[in-house]
mmCIF file as Biopython writes it, N, C-alpha, C and O atoms, coordinates in Angstrom:
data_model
#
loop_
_atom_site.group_PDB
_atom_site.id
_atom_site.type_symbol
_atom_site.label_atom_id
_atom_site.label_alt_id
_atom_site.label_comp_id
_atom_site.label_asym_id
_atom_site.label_entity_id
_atom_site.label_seq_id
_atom_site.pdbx_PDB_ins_code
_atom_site.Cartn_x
_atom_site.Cartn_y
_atom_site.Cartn_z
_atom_site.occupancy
_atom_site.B_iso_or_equiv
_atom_site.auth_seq_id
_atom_site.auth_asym_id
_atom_site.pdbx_PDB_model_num
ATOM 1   N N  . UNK A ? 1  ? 33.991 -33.250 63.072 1.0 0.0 1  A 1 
ATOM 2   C CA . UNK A ? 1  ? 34.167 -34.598 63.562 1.0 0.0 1  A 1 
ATOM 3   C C  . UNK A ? 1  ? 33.378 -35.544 62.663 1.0 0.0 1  A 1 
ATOM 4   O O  . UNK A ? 1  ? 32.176 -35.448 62.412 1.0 0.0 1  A 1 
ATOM 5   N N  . UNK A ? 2  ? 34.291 -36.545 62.179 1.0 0.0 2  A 1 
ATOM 6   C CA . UNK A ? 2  ? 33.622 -38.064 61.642 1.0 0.0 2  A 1 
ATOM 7   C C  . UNK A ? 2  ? 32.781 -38.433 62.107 1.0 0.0 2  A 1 
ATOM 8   O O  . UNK A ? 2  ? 32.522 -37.929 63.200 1.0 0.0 2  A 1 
ATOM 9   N N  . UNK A ? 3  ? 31.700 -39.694 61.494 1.0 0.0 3  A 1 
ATOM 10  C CA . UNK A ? 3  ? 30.695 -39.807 62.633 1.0 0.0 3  A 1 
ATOM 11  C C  . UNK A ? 3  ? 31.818 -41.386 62.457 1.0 0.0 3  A 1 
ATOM 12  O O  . UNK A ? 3  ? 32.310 -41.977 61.496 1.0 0.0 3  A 1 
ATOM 13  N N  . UNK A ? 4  ? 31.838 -41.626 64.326 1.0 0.0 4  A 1 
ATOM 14  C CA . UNK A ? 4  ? 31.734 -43.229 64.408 1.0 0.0 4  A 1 
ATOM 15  C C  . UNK A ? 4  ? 33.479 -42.688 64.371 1.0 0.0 4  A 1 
ATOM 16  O O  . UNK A ? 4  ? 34.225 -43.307 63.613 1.0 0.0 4  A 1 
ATOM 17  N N  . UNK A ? 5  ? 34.009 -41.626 65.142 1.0 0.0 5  A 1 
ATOM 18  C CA . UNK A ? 5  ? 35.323 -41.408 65.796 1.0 0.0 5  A 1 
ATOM 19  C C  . UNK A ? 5  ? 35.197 -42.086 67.167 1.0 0.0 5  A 1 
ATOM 20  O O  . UNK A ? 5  ? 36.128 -42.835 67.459 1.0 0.0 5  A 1 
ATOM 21  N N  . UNK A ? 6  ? 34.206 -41.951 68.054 1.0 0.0 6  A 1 
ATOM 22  C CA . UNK A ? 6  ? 34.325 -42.531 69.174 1.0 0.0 6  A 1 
ATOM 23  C C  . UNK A ? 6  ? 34.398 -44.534 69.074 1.0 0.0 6  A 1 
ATOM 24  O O  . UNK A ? 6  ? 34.359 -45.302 70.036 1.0 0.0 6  A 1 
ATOM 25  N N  . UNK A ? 7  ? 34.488 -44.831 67.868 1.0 0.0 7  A 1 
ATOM 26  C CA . UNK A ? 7  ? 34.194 -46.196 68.226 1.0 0.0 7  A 1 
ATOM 27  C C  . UNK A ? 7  ? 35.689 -47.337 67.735 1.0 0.0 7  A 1 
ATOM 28  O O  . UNK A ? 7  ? 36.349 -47.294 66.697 1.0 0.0 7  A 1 
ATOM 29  N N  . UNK A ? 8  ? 35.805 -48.086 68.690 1.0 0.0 8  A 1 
ATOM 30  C CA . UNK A ? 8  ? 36.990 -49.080 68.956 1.0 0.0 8  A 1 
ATOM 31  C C  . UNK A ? 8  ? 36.833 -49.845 67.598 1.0 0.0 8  A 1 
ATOM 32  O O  . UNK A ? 8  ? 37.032 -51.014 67.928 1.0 0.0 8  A 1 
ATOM 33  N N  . UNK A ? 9  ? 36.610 -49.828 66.390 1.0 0.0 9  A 1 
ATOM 34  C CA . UNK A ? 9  ? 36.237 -50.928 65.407 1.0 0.0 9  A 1 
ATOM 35  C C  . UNK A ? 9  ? 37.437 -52.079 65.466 1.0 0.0 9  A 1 
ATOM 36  O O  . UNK A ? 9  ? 37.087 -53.256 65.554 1.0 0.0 9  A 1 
ATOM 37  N N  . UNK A ? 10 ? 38.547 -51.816 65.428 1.0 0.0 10 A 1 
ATOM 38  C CA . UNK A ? 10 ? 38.901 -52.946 65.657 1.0 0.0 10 A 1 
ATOM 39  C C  . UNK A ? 10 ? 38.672 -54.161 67.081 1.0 0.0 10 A 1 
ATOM 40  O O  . UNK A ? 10 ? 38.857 -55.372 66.962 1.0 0.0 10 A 1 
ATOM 41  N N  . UNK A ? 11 ? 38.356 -53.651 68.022 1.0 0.0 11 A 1 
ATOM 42  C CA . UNK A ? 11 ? 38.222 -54.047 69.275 1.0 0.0 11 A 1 
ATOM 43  C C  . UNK A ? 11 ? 36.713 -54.100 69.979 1.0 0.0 11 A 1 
ATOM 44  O O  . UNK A ? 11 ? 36.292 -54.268 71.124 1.0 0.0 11 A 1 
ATOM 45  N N  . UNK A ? 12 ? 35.967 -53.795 68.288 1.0 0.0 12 A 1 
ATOM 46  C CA . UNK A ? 12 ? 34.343 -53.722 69.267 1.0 0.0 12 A 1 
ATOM 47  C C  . UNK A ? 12 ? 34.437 -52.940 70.536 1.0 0.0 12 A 1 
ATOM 48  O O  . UNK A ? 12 ? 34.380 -53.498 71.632 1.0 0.0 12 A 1 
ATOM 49  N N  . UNK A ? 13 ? 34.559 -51.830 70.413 1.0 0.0 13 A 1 
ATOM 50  C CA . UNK A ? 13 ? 34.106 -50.969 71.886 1.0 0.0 13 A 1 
ATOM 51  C C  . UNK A ? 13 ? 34.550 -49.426 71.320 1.0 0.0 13 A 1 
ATOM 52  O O  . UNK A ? 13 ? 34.442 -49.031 70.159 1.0 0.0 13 A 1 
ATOM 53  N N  . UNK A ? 14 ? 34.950 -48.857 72.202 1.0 0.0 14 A 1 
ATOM 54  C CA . UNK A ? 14 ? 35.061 -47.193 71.983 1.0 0.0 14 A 1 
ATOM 55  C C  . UNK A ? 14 ? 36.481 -46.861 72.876 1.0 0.0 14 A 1 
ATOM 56  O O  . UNK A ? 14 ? 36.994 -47.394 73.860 1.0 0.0 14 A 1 
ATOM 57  N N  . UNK A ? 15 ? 36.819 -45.770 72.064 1.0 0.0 15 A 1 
ATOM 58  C CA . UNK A ? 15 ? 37.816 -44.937 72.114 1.0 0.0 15 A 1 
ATOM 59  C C  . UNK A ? 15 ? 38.210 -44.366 73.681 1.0 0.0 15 A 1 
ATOM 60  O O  . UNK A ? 15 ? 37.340 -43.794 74.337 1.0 0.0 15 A 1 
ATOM 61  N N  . UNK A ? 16 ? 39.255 -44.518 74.098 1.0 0.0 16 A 1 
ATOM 62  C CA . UNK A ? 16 ? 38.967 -43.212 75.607 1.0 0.0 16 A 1 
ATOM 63  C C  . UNK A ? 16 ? 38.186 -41.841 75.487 1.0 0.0 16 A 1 
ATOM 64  O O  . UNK A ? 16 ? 38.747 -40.949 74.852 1.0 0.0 16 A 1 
ATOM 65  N N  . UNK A ? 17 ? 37.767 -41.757 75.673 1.0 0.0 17 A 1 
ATOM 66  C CA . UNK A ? 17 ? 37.324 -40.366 76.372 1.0 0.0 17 A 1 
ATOM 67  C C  . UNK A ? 17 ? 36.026 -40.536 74.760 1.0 0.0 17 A 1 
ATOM 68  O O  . UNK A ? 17 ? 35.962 -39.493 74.109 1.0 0.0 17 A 1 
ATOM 69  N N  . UNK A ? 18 ? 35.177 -41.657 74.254 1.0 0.0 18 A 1 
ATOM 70  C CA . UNK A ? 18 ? 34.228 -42.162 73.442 1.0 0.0 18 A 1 
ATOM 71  C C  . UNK A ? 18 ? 33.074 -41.742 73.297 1.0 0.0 18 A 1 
ATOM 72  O O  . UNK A ? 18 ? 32.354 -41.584 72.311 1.0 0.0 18 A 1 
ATOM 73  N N  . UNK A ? 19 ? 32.923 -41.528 74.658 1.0 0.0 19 A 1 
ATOM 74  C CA . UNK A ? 19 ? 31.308 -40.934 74.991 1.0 0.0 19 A 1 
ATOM 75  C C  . UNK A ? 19 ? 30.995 -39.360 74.963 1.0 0.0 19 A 1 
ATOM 76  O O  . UNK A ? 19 ? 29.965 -38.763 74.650 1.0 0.0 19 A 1 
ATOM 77  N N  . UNK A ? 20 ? 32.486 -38.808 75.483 1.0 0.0 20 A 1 
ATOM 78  C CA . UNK A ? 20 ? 32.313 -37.473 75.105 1.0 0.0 20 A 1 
ATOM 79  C C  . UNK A ? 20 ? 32.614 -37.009 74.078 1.0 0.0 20 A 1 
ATOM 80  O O  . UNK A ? 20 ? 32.575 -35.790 73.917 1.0 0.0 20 A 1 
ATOM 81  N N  . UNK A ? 21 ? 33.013 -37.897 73.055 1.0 0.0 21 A 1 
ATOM 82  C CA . UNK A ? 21 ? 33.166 -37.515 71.518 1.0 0.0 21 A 1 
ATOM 83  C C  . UNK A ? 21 ? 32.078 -37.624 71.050 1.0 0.0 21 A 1 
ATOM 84  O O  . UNK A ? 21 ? 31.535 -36.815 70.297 1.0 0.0 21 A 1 
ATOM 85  N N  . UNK A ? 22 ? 31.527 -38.902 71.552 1.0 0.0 22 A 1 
ATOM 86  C CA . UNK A ? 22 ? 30.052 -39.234 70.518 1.0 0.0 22 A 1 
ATOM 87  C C  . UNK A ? 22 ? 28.811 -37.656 71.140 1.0 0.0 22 A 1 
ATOM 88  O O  . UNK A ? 22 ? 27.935 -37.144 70.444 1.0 0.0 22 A 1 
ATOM 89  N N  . UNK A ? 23 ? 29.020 -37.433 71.959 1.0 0.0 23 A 1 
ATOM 90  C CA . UNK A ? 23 ? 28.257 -35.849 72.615 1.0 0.0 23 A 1 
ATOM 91  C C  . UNK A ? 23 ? 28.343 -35.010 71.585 1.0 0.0 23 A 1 
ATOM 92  O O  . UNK A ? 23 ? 27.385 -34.558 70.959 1.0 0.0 23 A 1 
ATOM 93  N N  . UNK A ? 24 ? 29.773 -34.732 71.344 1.0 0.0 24 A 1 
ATOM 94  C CA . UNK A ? 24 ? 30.186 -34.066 70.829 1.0 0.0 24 A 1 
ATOM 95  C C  . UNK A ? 24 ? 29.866 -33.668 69.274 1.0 0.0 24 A 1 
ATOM 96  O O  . UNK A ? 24 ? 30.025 -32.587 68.708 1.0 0.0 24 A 1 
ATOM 97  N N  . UNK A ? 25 ? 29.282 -35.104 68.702 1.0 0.0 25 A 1 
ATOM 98  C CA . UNK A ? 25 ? 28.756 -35.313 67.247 1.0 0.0 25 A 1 
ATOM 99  C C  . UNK A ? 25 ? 27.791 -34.415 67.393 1.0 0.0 25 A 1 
ATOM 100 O O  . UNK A ? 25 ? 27.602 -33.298 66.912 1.0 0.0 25 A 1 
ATOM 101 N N  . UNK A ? 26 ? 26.918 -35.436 68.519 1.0 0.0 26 A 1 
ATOM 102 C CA . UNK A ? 26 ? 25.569 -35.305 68.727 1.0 0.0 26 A 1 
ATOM 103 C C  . UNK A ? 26 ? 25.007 -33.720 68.785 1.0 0.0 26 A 1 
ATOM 104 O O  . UNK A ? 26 ? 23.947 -33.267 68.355 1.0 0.0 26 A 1 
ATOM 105 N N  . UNK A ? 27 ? 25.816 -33.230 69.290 1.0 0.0 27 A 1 
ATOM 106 C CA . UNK A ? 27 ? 25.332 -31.773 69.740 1.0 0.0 27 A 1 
ATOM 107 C C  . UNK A ? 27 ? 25.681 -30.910 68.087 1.0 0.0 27 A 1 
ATOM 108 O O  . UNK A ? 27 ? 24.855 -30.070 67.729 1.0 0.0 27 A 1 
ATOM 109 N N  . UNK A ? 28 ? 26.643 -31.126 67.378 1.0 0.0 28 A 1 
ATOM 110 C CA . UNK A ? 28 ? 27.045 -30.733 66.186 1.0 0.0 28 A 1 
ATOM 111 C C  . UNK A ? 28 ? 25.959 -31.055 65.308 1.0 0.0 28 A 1 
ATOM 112 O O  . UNK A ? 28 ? 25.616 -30.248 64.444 1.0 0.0 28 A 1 
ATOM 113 N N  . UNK A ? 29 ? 25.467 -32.004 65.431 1.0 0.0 29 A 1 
ATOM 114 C CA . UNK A ? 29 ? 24.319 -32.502 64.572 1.0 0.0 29 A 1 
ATOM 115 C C  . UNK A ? 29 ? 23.286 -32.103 64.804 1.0 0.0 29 A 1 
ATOM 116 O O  . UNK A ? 29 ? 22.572 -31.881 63.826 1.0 0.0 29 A 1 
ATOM 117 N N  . UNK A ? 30 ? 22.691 -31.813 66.254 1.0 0.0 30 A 1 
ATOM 118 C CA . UNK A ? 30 ? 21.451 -31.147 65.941 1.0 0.0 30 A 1 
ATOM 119 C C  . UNK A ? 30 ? 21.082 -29.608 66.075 1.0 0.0 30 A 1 
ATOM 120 O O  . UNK A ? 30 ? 20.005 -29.016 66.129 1.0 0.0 30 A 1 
ATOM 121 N N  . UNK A ? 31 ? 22.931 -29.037 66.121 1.0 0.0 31 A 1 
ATOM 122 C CA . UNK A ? 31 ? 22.627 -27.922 65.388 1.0 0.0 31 A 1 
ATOM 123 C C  . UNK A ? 31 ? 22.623 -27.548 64.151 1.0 0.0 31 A 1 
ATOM 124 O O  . UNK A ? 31 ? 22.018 -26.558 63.740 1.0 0.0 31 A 1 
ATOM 125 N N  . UNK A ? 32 ? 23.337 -28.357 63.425 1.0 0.0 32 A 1 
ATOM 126 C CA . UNK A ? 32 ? 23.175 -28.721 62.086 1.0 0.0 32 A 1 
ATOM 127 C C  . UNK A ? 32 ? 21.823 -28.750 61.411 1.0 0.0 32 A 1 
ATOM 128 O O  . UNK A ? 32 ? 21.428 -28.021 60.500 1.0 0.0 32 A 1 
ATOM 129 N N  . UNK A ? 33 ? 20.862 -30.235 62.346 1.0 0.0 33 A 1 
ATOM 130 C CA . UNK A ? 33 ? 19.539 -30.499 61.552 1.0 0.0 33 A 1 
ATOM 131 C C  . UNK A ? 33 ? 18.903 -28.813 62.276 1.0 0.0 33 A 1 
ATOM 132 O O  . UNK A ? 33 ? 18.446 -28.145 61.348 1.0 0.0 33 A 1 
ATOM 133 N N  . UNK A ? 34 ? 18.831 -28.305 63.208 1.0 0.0 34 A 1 
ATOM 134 C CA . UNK A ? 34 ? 18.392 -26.500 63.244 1.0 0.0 34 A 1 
ATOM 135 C C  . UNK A ? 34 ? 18.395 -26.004 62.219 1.0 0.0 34 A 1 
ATOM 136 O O  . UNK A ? 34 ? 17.440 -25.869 61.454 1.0 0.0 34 A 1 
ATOM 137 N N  . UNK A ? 35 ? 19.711 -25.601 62.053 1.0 0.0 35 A 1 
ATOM 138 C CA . UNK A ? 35 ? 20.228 -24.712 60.573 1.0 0.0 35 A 1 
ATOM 139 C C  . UNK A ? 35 ? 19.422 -25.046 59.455 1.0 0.0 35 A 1 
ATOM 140 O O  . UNK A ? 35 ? 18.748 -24.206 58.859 1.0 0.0 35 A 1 
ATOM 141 N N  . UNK A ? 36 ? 19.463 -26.108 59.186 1.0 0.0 36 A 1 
ATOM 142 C CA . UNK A ? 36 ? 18.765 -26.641 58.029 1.0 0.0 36 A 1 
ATOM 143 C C  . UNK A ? 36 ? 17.465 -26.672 57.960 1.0 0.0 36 A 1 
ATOM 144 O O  . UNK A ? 36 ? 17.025 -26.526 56.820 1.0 0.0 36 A 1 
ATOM 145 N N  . UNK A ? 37 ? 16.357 -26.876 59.169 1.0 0.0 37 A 1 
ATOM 146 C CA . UNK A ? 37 ? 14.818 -26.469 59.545 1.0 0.0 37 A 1 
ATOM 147 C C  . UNK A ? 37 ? 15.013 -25.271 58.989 1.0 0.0 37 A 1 
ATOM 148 O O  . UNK A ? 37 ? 14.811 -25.256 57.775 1.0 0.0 37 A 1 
ATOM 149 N N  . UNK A ? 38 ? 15.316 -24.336 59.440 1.0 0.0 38 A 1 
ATOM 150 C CA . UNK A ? 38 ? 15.299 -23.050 59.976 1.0 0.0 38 A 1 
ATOM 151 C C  . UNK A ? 38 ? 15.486 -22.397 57.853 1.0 0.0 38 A 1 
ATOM 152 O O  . UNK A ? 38 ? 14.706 -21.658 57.253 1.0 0.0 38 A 1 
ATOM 153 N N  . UNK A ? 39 ? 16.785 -23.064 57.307 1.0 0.0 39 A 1 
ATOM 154 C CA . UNK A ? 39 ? 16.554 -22.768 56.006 1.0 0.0 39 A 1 
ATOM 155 C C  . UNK A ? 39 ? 15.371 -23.415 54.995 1.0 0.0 39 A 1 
ATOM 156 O O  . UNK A ? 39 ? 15.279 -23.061 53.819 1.0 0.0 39 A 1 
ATOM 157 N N  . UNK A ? 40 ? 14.566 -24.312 55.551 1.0 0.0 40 A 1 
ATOM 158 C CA . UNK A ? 40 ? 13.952 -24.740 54.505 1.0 0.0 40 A 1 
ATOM 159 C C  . UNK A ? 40 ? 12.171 -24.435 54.776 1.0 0.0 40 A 1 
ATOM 160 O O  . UNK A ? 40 ? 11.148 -24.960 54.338 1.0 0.0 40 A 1 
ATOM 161 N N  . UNK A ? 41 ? 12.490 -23.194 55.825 1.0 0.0 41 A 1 
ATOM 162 C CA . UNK A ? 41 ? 11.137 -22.201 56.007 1.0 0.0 41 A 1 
ATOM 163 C C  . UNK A ? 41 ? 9.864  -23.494 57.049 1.0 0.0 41 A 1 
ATOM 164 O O  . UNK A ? 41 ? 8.724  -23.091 57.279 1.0 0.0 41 A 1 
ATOM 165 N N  . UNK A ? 42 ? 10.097 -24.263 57.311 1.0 0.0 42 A 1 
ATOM 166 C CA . UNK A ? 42 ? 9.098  -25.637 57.645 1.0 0.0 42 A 1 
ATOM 167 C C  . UNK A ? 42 ? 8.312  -25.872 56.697 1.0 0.0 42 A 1 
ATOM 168 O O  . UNK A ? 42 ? 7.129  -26.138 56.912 1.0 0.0 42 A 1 
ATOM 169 N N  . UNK A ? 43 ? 8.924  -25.805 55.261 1.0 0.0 43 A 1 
ATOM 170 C CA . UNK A ? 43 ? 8.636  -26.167 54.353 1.0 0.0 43 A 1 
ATOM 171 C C  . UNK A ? 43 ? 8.154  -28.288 54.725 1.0 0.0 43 A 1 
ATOM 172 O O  . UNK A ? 43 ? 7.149  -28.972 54.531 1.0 0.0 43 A 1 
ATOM 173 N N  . UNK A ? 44 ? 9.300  -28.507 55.204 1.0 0.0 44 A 1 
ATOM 174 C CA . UNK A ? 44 ? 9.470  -30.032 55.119 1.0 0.0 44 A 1 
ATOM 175 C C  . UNK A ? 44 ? 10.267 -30.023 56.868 1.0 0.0 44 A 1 
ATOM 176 O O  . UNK A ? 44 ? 10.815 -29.088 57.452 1.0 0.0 44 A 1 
ATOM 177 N N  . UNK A ? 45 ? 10.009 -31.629 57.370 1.0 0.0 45 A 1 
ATOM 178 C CA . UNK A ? 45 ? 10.161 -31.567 58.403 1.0 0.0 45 A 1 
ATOM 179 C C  . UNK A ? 45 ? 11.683 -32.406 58.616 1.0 0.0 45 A 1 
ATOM 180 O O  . UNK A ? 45 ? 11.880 -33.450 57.994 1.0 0.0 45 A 1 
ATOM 181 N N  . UNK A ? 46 ? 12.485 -31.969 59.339 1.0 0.0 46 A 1 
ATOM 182 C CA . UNK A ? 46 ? 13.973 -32.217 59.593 1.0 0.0 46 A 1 
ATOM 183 C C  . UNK A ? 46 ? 14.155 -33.168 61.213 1.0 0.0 46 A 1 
ATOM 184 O O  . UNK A ? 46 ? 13.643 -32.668 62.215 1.0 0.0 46 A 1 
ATOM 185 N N  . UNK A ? 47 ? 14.908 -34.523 61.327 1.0 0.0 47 A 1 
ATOM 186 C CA . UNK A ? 47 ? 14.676 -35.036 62.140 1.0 0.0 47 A 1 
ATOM 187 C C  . UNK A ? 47 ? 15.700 -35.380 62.606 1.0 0.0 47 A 1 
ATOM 188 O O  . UNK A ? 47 ? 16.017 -36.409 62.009 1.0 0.0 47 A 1 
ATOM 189 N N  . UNK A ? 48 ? 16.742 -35.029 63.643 1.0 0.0 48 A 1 
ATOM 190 C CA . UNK A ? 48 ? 17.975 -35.678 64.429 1.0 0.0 48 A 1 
ATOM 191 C C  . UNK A ? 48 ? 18.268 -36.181 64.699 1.0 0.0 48 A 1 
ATOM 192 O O  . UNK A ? 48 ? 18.921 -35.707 65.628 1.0 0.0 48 A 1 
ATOM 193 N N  . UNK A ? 49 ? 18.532 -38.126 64.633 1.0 0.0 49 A 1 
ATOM 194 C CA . UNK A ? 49 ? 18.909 -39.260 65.293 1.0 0.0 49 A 1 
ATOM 195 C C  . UNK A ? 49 ? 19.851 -39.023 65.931 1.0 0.0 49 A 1 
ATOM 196 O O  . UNK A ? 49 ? 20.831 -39.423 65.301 1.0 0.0 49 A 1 
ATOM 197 N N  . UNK A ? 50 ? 20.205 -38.479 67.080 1.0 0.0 50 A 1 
ATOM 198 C CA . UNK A ? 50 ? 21.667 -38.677 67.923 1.0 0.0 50 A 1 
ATOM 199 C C  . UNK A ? 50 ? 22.047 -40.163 67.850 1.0 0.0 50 A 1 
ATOM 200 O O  . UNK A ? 50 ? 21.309 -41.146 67.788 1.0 0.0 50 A 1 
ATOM 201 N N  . UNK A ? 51 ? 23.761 -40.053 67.881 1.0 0.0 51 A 1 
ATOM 202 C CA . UNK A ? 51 ? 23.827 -41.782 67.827 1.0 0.0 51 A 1 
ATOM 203 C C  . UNK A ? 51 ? 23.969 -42.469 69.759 1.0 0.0 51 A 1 
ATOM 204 O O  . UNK A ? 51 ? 24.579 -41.774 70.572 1.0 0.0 51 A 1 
ATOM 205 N N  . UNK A ? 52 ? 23.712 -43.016 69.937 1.0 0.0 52 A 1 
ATOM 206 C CA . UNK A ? 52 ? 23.930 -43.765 71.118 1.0 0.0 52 A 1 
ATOM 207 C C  . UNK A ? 52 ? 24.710 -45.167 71.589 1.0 0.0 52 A 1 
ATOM 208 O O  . UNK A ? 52 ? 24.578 -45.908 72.563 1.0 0.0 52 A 1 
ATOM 209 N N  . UNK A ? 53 ? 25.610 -45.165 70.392 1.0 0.0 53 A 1 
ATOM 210 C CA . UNK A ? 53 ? 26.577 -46.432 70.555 1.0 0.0 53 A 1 
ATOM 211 C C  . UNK A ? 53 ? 27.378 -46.148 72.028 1.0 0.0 53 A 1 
ATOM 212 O O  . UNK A ? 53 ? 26.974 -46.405 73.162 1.0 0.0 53 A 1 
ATOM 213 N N  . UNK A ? 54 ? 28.348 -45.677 71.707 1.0 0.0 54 A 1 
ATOM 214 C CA . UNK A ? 54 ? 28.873 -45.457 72.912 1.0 0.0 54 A 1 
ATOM 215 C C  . UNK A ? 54 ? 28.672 -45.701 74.171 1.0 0.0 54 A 1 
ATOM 216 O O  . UNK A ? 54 ? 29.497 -46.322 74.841 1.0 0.0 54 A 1 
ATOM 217 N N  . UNK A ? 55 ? 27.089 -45.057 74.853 1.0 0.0 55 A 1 
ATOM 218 C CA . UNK A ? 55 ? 26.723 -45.138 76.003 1.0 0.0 55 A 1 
ATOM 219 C C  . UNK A ? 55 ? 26.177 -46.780 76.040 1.0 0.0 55 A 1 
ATOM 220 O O  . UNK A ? 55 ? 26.195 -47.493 77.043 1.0 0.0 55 A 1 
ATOM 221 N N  . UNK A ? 56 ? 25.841 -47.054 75.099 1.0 0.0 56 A 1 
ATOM 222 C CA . UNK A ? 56 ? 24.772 -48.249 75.551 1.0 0.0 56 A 1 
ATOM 223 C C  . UNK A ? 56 ? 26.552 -49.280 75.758 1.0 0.0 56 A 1 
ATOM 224 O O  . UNK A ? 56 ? 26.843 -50.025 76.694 1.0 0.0 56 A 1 
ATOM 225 N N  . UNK A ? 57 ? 27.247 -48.998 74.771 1.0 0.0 57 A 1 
ATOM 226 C CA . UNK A ? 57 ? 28.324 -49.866 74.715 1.0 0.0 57 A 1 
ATOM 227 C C  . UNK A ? 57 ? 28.880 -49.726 75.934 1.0 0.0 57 A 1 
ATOM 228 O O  . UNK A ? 57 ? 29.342 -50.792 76.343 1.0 0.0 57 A 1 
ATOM 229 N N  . UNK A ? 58 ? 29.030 -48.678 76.780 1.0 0.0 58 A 1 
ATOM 230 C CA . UNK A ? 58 ? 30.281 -48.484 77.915 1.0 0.0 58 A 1 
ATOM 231 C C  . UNK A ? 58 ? 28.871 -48.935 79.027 1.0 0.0 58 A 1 
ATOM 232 O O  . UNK A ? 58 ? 29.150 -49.644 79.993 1.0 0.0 58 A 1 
ATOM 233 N N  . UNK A ? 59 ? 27.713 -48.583 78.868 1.0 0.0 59 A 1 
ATOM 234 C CA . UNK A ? 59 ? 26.480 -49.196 80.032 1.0 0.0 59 A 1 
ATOM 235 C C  . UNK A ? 59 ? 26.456 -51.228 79.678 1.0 0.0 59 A 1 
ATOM 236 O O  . UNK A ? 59 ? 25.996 -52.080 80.438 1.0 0.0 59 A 1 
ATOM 237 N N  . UNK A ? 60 ? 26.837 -51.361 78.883 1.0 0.0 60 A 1 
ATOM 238 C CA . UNK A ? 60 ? 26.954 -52.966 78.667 1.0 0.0 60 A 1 
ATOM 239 C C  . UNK A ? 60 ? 28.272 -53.671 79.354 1.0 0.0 60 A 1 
ATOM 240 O O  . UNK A ? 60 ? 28.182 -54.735 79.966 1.0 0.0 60 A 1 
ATOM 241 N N  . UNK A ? 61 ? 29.265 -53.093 79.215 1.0 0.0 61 A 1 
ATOM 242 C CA . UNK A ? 61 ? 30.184 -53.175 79.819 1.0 0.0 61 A 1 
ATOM 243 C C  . UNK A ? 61 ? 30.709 -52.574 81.102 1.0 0.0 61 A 1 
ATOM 244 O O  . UNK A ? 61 ? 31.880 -52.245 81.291 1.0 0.0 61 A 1 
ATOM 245 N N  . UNK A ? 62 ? 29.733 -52.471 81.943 1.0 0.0 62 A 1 
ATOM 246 C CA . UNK A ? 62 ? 29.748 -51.681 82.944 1.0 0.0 62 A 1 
ATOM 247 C C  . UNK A ? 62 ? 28.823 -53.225 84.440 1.0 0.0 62 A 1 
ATOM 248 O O  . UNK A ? 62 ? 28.629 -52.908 85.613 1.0 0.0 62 A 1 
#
């Protein structure tokens, strides 16, 4: 998944079913930033921004 599939760009807002896509990143991603800790021994430290458009967008409009 793309990042920034859940979001309406033409329409400023998000996609149906938006929030459980943007999850869906989210959870992909910080198994991702794992994988990548995990290969670089804690050599260096690896950090996960989940994105939170979505929710704040559908809690604004709510």
């Amino acid at each position: 998944m793309g990042y920034g599939e859940w979001i309406d760009w033409e329409n400023d807002g998000i996609v149906p079913a938006g929030i459980e896509l943007e999850e869906i990143h989210n959870k992909q991603g910080l198994e991702l930033t794992e994988k990548v800790q995990k290969e670089l021994e804690e050599k260096y430290k690896v950090t996960f921004s989940p994105s939170t458009f979505a929710k704040r967008h559908a809690n604004k409009n709510q």
